[in-house]
MIROTI-860310 format. One line per 8 residues: number of its first residue (from 1); their letters; for each residue y negated, z negated, x of N, C-alpha, C, O. Coordinates in steps of 0.1 Angstrom, whole numbers, plus 5000, padded with zeros to 4 digits. Atoms other than C-alpha are relative to their C-alpha. Layout:
NUM	a	Y,Z,X,Y,Z,X,Y,Z,X,Y,Z,X; ...;
//
This chain:
1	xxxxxxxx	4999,4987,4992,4979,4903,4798,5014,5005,4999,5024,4998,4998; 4991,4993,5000,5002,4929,4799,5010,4996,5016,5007,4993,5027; 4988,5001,4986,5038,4925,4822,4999,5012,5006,5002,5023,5000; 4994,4986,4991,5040,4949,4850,5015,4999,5002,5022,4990,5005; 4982,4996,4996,5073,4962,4854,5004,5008,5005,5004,5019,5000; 4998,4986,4991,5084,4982,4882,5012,4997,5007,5015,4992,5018; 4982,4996,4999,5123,4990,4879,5004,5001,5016,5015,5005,5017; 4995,4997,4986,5126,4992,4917,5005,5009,5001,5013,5009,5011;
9	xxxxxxxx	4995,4987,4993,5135,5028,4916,4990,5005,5008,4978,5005,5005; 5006,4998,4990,5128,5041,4947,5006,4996,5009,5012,4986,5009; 4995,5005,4991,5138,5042,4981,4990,4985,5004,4978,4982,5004; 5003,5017,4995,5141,5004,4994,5006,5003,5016,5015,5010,5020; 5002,5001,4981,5136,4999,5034,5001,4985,5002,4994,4976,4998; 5000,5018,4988,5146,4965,5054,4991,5003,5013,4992,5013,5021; 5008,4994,4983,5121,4967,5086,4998,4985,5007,4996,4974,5002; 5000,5010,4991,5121,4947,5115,4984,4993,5005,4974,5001,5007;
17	xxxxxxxx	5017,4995,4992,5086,4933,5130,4995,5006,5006,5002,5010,5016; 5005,4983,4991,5066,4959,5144,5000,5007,4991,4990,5012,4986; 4995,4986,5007,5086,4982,5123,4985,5008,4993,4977,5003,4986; 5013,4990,5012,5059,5011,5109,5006,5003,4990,5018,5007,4989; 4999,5002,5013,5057,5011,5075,4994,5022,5000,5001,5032,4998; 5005,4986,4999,5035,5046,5080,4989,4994,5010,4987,4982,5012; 5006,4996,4991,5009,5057,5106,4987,5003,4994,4987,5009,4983; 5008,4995,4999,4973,5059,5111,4996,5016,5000,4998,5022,5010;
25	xxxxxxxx	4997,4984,5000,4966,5098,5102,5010,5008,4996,5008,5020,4993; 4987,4995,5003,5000,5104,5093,4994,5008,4982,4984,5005,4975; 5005,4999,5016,4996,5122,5057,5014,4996,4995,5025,4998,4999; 4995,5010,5006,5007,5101,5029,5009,5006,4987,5001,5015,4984; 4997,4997,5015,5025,5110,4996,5010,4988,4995,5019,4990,4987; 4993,5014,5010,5039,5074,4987,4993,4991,5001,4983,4991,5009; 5009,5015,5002,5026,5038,4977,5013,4990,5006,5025,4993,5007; 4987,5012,4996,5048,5006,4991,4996,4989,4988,4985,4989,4984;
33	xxxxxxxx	5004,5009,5002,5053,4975,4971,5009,4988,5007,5021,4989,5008; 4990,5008,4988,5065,4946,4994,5009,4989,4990,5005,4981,4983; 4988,5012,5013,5098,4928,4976,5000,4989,5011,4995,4979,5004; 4998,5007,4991,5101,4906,5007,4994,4998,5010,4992,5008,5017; 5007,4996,4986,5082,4892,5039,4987,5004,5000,4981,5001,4990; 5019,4995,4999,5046,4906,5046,5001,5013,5006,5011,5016,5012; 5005,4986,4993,5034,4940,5058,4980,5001,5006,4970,5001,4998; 5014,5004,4993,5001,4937,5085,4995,5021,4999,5000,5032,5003;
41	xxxxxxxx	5003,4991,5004,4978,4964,5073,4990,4999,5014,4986,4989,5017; 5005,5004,4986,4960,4975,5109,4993,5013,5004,4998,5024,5000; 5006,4987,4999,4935,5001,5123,4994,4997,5016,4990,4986,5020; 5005,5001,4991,4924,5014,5158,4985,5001,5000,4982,5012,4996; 5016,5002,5001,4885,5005,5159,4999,4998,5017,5007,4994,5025; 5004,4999,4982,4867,5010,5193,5011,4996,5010,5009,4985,5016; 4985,5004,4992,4904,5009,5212,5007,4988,4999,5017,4986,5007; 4993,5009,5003,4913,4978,5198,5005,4998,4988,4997,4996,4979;
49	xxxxxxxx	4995,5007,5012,4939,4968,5169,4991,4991,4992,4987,4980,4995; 5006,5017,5011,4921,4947,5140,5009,5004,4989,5012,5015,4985; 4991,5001,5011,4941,4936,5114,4990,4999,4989,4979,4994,4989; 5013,4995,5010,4925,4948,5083,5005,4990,4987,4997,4983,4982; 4995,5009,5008,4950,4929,5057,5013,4995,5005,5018,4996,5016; 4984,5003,4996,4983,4915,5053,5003,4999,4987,4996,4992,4980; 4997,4997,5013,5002,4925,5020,5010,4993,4999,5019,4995,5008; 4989,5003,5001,5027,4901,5006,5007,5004,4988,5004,5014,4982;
57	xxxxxxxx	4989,5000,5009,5056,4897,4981,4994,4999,4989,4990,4989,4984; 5006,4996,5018,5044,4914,4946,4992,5010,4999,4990,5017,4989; 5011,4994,4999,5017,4930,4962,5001,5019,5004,5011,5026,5004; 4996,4980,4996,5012,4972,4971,4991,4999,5006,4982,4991,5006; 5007,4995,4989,4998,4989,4995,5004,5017,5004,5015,5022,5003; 4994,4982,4997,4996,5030,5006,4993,5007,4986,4997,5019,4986; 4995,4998,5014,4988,5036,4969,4989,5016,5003,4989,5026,4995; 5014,4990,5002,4955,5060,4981,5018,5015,5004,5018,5026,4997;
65	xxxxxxxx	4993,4991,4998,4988,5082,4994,5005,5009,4988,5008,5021,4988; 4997,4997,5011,4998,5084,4957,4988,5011,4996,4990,5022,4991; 5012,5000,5009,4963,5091,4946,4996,5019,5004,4995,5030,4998; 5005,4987,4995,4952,5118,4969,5011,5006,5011,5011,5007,5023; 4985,4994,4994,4988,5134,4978,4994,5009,5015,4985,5017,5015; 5001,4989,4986,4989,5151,5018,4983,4993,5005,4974,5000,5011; 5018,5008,4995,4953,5127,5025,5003,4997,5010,5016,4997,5010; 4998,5008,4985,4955,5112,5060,5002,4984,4997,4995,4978,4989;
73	xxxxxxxx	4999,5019,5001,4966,5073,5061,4986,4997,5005,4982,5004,5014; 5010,5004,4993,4932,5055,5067,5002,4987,5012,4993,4983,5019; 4994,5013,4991,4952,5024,5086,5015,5003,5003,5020,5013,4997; 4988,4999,5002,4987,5019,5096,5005,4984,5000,4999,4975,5004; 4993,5006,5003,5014,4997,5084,5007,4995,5005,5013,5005,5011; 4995,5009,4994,5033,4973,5099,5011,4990,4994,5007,4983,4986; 4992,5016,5007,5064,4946,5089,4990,4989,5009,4987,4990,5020; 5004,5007,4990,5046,4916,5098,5012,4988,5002,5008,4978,5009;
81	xxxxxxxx	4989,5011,4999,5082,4894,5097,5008,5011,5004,5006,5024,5003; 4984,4990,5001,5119,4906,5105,5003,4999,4984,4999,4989,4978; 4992,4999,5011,5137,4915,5071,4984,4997,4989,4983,4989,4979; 5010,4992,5011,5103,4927,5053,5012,5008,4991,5023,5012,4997; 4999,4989,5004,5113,4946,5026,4993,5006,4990,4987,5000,4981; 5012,4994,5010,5095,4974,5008,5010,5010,4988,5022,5009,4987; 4995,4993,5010,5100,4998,4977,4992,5008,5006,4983,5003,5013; 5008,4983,5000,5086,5035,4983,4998,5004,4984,5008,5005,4976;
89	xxxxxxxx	5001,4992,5016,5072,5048,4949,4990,5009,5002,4977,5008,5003; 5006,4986,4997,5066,5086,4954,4986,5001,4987,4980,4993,4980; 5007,5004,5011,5043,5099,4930,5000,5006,4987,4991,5006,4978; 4997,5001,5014,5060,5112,4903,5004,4986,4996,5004,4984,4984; 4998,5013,5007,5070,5077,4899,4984,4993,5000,4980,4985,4992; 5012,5010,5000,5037,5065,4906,4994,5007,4983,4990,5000,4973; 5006,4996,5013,5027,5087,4876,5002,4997,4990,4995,4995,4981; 4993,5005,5012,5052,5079,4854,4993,4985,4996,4990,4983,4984;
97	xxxxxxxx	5004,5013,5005,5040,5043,4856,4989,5001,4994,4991,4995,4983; 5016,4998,4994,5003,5049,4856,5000,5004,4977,4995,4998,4968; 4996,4993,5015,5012,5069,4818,5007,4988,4992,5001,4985,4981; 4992,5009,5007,5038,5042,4807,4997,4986,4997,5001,4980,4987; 5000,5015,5002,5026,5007,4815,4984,5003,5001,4982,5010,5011; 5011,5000,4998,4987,5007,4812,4997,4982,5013,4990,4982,5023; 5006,5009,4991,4986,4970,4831,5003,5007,5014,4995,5005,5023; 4996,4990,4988,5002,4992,4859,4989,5006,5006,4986,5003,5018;
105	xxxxxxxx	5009,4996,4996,4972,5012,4861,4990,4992,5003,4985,4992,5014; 5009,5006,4989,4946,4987,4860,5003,4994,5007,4994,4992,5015; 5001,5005,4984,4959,4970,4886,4999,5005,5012,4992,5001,5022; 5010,4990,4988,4955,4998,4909,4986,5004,4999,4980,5008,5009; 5015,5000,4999,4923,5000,4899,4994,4990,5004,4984,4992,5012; 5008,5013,4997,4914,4965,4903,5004,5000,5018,4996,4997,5027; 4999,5002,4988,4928,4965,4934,4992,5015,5013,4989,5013,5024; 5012,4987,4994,4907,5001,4948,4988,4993,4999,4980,4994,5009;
113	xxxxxxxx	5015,5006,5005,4877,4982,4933,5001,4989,5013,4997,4993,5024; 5001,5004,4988,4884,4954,4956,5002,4999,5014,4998,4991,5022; 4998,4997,4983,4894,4969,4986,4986,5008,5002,4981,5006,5013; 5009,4993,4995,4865,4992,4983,4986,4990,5000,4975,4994,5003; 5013,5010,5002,4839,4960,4978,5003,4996,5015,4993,4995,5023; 4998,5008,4990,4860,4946,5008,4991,5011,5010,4984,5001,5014; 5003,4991,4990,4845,4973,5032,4986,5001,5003,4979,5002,4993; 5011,5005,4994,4815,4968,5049,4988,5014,4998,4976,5013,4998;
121	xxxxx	5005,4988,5002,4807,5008,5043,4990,4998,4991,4978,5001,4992; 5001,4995,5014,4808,4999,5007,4982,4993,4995,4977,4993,4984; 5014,5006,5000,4773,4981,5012,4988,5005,5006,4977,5002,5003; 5010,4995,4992,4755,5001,5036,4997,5016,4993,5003,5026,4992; 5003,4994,5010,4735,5020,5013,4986,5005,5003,4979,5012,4995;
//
């Protein structure tokens, strides 16, 4: 398989725990990839927090903000340590990649595919 390679251009963020990464509703126009630490992927459901994922080191998250620019966040983001750190990759960079490295792309694919299998929606048919 193809090497991903993702130059780390882009703004890089240190966040504290707690720290928001981005907001439920907030509209999105970037993807994160976490260099450090974890990020708790989290949504208000009948007035209670549930933690929907937790993204670690290598992994991305936000990417639908790339996809469908000015969309609403469907969860919000979280450091789940002190000294998380993320990459922001807007989405002329997201595009650039998406064009330049093909394993780049399907991995956001594979990973849409499995988030959207993960979803309880994605069965009630």
């Amino acid at each position: 398989m193809e090497m991903i390679t993702i130059d780390e251009r882009g703004v890089r963020r240190t966040l504290a725990q707690g720290e928001v990464v981005f907001e439920e509703g907030a509209e999105g126009d970037e993807m994160f990839v976490v260099l450090d630490g974890r990020v708790d992927i989290v949504k208000r459901i009948n007035g209670e927090t549930t933690l929907l994922a937790q993204v670690v080191k290598g992994d991305f998250f936000g990417e639908m903000g790339v996809i469908e620019v000015a969309s609403a966040r469907s969860a919000t983001a979280l450091a789940g340590q002190d000294g998380t750190r993320v990459l922001a990759i807007d989405q002329a960079r997201f595009v650039y990649l998406v064009s330049h490295q093909p394993a780049f792309a399907l991995a956001v694919m594979e990973a849409l595919s499995r988030r959207l299998r993960a979803t309880p929606e994605f069965y009630a048919a």
